[in-house]
Each structure stands twice: as structure tokens, then as C-alpha cells.
FILUM-492947 format. One line per field, with one value per residue: residue number from 1; residue in three letters; x negated, y, z negated of N, C-alpha, C in turn. Coordinates in nm, 4 decimals. Layout:
// FILUM-492947
vodren	(NUM/...) .
lopa	(ALA/...) .
n.px	(X/...) .
n.py	(Y/...) .
n.pz	(Z/...) .
ca.px	(X/...) .
ca.py	(Y/...) .
ca.pz	(Z/...) .
c.px	(X/...) .
c.py	(Y/...) .
c.pz	(Z/...) .
//
This chain:
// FILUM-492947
vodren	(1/2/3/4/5/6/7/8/9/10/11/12/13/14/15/16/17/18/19/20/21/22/23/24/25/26/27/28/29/30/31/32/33/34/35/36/37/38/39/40/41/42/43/44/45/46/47/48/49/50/51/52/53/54/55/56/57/58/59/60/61/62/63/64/65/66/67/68/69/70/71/72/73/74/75/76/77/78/79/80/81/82/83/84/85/86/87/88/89/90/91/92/93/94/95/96/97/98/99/100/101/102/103/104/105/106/107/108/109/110/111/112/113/114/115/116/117/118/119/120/121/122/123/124/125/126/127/128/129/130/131/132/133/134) .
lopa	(UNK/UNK/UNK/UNK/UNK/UNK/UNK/UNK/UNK/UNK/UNK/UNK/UNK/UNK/UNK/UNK/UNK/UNK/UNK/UNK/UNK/UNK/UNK/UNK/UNK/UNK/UNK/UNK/UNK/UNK/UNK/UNK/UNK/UNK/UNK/UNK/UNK/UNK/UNK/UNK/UNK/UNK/UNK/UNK/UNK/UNK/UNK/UNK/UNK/UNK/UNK/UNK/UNK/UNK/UNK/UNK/UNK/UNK/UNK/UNK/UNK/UNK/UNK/UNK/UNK/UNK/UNK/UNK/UNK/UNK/UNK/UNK/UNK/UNK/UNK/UNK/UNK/UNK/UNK/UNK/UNK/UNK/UNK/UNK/UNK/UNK/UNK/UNK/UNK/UNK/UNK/UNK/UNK/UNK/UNK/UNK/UNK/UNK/UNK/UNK/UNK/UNK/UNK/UNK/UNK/UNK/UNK/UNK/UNK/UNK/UNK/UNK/UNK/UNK/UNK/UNK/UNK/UNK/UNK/UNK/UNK/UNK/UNK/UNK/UNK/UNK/UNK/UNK/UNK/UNK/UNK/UNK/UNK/UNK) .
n.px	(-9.0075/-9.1158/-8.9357/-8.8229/-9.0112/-9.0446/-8.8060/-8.7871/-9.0014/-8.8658/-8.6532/-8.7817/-8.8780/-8.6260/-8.5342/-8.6371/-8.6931/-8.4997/-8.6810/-8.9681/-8.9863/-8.8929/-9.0821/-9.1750/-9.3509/-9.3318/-9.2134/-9.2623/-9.4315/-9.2402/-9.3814/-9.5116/-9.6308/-9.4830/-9.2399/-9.1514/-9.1659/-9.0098/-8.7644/-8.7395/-8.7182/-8.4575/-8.2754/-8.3082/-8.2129/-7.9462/-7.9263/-7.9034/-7.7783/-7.5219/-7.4422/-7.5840/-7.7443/-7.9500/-8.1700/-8.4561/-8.6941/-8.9432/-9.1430/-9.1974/-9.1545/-9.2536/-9.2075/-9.0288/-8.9772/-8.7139/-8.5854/-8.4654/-8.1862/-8.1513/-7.8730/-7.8140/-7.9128/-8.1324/-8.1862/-8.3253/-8.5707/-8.5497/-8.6293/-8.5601/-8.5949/-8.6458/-8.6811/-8.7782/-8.6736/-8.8367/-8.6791/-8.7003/-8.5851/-8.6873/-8.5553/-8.5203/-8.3957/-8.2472/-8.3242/-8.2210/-8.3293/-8.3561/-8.5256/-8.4961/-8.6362/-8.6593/-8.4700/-8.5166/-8.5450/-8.4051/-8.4626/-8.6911/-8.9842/-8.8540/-8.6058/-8.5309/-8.3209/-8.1413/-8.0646/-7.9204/-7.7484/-7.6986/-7.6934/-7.4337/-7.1682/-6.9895/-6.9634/-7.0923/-7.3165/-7.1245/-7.0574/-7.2686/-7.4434/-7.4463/-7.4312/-7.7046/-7.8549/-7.9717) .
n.py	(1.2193/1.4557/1.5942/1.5561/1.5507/1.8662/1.9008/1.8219/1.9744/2.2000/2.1769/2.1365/2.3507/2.5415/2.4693/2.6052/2.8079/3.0841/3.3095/3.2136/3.2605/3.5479/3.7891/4.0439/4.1403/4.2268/4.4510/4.8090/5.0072/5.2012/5.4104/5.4790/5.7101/5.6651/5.5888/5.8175/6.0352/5.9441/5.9532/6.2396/6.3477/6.1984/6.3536/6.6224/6.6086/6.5441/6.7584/6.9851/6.8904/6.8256/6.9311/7.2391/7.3211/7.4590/7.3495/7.1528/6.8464/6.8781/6.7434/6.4591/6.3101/6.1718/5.8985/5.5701/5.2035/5.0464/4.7461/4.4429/4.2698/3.9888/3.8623/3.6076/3.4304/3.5770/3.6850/3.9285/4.1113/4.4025/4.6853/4.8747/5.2302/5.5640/5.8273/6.2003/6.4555/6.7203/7.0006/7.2906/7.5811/7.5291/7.4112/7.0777/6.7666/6.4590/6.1613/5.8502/5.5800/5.2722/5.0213/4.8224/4.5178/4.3982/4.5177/4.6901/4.8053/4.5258/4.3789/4.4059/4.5408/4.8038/4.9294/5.2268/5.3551/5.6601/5.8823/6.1944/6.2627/6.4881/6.6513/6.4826/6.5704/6.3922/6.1527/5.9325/5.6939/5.6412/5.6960/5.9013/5.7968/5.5034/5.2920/5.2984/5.2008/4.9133) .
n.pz	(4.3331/4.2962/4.2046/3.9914/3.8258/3.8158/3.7131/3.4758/3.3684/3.3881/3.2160/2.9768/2.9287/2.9568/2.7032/2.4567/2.1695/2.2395/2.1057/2.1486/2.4056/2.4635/2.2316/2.0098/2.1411/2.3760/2.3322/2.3460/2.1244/1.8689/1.8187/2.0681/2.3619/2.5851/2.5138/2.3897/2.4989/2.6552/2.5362/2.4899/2.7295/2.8459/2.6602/2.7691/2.9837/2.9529/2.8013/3.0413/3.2124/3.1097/2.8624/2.7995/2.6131/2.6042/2.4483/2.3857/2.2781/2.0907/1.9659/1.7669/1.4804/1.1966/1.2391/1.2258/1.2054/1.2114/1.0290/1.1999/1.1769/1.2204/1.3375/1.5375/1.8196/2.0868/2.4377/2.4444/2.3488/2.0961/1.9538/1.7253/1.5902/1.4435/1.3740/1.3407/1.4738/1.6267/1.7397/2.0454/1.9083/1.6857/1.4578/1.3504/1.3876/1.2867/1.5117/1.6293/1.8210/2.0210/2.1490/2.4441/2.5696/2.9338/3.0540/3.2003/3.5949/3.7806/3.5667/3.4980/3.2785/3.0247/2.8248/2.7530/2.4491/2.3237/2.0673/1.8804/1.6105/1.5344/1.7925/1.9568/2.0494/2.1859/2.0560/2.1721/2.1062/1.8975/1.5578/1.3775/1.4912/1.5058/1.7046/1.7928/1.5947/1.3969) .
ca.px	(-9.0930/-9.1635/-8.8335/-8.8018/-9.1557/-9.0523/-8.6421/-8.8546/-9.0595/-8.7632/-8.5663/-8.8365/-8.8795/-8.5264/-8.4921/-8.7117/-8.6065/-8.5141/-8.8400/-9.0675/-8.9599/-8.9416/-9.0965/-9.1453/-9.4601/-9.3135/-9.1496/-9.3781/-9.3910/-9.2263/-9.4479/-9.5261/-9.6154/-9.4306/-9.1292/-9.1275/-9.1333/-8.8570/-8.6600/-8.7439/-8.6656/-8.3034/-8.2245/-8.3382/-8.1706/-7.8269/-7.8899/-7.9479/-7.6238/-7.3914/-7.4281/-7.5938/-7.7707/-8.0687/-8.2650/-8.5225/-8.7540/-9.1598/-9.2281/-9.0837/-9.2321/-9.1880/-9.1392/-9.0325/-8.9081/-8.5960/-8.5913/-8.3506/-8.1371/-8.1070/-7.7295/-7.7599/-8.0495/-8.1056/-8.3349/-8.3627/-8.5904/-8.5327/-8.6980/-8.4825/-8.7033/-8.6283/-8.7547/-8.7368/-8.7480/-8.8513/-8.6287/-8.7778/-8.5508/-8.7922/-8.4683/-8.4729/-8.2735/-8.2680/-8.3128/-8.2706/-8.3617/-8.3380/-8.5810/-8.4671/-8.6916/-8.6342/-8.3427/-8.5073/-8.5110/-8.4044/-8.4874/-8.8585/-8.9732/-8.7831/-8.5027/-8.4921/-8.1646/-8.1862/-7.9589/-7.9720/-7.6259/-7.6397/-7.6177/-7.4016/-7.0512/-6.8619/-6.9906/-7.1215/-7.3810/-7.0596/-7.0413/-7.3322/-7.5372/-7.4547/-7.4587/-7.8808/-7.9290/-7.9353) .
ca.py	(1.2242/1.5759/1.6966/1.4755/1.6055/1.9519/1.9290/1.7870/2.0623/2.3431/2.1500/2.1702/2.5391/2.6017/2.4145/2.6619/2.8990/3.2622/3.3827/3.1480/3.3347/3.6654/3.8480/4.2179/4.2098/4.2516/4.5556/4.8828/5.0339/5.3197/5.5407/5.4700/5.8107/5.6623/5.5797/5.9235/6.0776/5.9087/6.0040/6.3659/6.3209/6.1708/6.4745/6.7747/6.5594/6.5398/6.8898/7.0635/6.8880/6.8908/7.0043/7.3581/7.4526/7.5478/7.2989/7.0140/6.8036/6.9165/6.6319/6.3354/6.2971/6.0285/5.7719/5.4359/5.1321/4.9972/4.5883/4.4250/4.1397/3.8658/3.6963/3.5296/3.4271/3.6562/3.6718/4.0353/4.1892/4.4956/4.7548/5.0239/5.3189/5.6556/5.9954/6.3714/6.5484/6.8855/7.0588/7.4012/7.6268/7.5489/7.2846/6.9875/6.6723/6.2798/6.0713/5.6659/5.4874/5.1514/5.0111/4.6461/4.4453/4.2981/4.6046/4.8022/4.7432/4.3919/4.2859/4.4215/4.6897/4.7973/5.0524/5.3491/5.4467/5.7388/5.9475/6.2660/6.2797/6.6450/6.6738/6.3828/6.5413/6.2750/6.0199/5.8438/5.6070/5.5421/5.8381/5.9037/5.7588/5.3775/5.1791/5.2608/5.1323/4.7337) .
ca.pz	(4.2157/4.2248/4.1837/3.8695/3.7318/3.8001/3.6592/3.3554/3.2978/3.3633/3.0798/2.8444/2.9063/2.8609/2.5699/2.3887/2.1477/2.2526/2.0537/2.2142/2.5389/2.4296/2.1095/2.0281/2.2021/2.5459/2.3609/2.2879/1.9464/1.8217/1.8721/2.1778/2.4282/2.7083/2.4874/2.3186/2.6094/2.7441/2.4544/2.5472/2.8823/2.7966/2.5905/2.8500/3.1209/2.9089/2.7465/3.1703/3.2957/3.0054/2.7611/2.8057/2.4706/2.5899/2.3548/2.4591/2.1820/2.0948/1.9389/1.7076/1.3466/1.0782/1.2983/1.1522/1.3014/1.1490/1.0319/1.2767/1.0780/1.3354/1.3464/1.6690/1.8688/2.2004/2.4845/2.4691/2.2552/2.0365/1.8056/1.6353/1.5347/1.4067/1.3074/1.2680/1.6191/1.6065/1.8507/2.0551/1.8215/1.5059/1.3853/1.3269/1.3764/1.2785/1.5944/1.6599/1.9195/2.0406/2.2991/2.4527/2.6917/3.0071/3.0421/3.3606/3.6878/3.8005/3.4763/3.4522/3.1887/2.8618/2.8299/2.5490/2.4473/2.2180/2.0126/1.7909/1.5493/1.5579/1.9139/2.0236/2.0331/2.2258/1.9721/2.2545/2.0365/1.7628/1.4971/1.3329/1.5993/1.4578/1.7738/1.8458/1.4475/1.3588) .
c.px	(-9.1222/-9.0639/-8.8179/-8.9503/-9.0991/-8.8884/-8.6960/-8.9215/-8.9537/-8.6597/-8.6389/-8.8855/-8.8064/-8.4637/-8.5639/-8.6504/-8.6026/-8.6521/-8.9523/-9.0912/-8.9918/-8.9974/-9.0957/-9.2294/-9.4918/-9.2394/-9.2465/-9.3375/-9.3442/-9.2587/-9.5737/-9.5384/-9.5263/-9.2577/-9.0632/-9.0964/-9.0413/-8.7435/-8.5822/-8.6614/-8.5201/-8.2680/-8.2378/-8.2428/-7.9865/-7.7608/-7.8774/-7.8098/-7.4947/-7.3950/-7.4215/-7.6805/-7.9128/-8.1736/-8.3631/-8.6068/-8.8900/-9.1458/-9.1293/-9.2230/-9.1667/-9.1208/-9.1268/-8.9796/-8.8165/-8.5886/-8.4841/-8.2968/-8.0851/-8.0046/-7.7267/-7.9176/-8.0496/-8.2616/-8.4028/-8.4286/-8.5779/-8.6172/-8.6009/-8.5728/-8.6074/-8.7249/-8.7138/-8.7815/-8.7070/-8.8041/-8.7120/-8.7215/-8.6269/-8.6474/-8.5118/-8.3987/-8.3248/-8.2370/-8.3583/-8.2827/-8.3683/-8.4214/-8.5919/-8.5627/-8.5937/-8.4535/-8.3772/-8.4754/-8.5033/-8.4746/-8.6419/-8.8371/-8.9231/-8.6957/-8.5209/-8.3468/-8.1758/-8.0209/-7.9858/-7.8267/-7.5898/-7.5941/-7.5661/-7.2253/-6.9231/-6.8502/-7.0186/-7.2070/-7.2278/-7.0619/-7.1613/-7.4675/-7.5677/-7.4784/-7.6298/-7.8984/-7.8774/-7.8395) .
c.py	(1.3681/1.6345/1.6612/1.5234/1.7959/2.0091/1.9159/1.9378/2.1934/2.3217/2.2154/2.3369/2.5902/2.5762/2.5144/2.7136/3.0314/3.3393/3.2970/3.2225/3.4851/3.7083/4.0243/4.2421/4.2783/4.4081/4.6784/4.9685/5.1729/5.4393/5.5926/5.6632/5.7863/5.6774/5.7107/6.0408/6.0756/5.9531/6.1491/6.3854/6.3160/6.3010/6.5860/6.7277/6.5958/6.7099/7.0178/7.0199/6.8167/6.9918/7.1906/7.4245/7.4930/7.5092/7.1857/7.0012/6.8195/6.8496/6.6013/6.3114/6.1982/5.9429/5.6236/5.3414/5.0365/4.8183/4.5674/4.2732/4.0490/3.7634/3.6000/3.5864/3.5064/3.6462/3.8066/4.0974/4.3179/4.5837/4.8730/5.1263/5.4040/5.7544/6.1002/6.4120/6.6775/6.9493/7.2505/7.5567/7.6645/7.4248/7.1714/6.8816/6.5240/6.2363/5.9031/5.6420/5.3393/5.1216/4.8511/4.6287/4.3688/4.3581/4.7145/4.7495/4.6032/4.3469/4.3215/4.5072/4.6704/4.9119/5.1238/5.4314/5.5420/5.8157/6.0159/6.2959/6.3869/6.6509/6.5485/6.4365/6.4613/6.1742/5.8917/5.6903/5.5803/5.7075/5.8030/5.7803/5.5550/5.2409/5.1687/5.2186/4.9786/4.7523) .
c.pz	(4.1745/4.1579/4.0325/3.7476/3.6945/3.7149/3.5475/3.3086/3.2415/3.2482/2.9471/2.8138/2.8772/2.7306/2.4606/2.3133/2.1997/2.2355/2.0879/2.3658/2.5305/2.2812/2.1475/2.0643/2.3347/2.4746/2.2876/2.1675/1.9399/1.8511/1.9985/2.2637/2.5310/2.6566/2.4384/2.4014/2.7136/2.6554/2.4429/2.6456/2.8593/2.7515/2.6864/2.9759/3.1070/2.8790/2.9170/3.2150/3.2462/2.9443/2.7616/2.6870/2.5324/2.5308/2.4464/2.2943/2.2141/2.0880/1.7961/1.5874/1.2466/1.1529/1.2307/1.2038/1.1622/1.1317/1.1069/1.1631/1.2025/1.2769/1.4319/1.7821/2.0232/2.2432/2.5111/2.3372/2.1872/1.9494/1.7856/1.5458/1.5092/1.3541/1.3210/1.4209/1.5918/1.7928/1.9256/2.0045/1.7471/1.4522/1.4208/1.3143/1.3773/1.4176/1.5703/1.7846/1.9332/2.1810/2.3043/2.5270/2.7752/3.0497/3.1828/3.5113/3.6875/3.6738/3.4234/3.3827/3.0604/2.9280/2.6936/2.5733/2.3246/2.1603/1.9164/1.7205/1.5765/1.6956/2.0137/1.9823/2.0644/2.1612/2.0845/2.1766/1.8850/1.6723/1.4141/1.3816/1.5607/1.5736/1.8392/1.6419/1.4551/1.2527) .
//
């Protein structure tokens, strides 16, 4: 009996939709300090043992978060942001980001994947930094 009470319930949980499970509330916003900071991070980490320029990001301005156009239902949530990071130069450069849930360890957390066009010469994110945009 129990097993039959409890196969019951795990149906009707997976029967759900995707967004009943996850929304974008498990994922933090834009302009988030932790996320912005990780975006930082990424860049000084990439720019110290590749690259070489010598640059890292002050701080990230005009942040906006990008509409996602949902083709296909997923259990991972998304936000696509962007803005203007002020590099420690005095320049300037467009960065996106993409931060999924349910992408860190074993599955806990979020992940930020970032990308600045200017300095992405392998075209690692796609050219013109197209695979962190919806």
C-alpha cells in the first residue's frame, strides 16, 4: 500500500510542467553582487592565465536582463543579462551573461557564464559573444 501511495505521488510530481518545478526565482537577478562578482572573477582568472593584458572589471553598468523566447520546455532555469563593464584601463566593453540554475555543484546553486566580445579572441561564447544571448 505504501509503495502504491508513494509511486502515486512521484507520478503526479513528475507529471508537472518544467515551470512548476523550476522558475527564475531559484535564479538571482542581474544585478545580483554575488553574480557580478563572479563575472569579475571569470575575467581576472582568464585574463592571469591566458591571456595576459593586464586588465580586470571595476564595475558593470546598465545592466539589463535580456527576454528569453522559450522553444522547448526545460528544467533549467535561465536569465540572460547584459551591460557596459568598465574595465581598470578607463575602457569600456559590452558584456553578457547567462546565469542557469541547478548548474553547480551536484546540481545545487546557479552557474554564471560570462563573456566580453572585445576580449574573447578564440570566440569561445560563438562570435560576438552569441551563445551567452537567447
Amino acid at each position: 500500500m505504501k509503495r502504491l501511495a508513494l509511486s502515486s505521488i512521484l507520478l503526479v510530481l513528475l507529471a508537472l510542467p518544467a515551470q512548476a518545478w523550476f522558475s527564475k526565482g531559484t535564479v538571482p537577478p542581474c544585478d545580483s553582487q554575488q553574480v557580478l562578482a563572479n563575472v569579475a572573477q571569470r575575467f581576472a582568472y582568464a585574463d592571469t592565465h591566458t591571456f595576459h593584458w593586464g586588465l580586470s572589471i571595476r564595475h558593470v553598468t546598465s545592466i539589463a536582463e535580456t527576454p528569453e523566447v522559450i522553444r522547448s520546455r526545460s528544467v533549467i532555469a535561465r536569465r540572460y543579462c547584459r551591460g557596459v563593464a568598465w574595465m581598470s584601463d578607463g575602457s569600456q566593453s559590452q558584456v553578457y551573461y547567462l546565469i542557469e540554475s541547478h548548474q553547480g555543484f551536484a546540481s545545487f546553486g546557479y552557474r554564471v557564464q560570462s563573456c566580453l566580445p572585445a576580449y574573447d579572441p578564440w570566440h569561445v561564447y560563438d562570435s560576438w559573444c552569441r551563445a551567452a544571448q537567447p
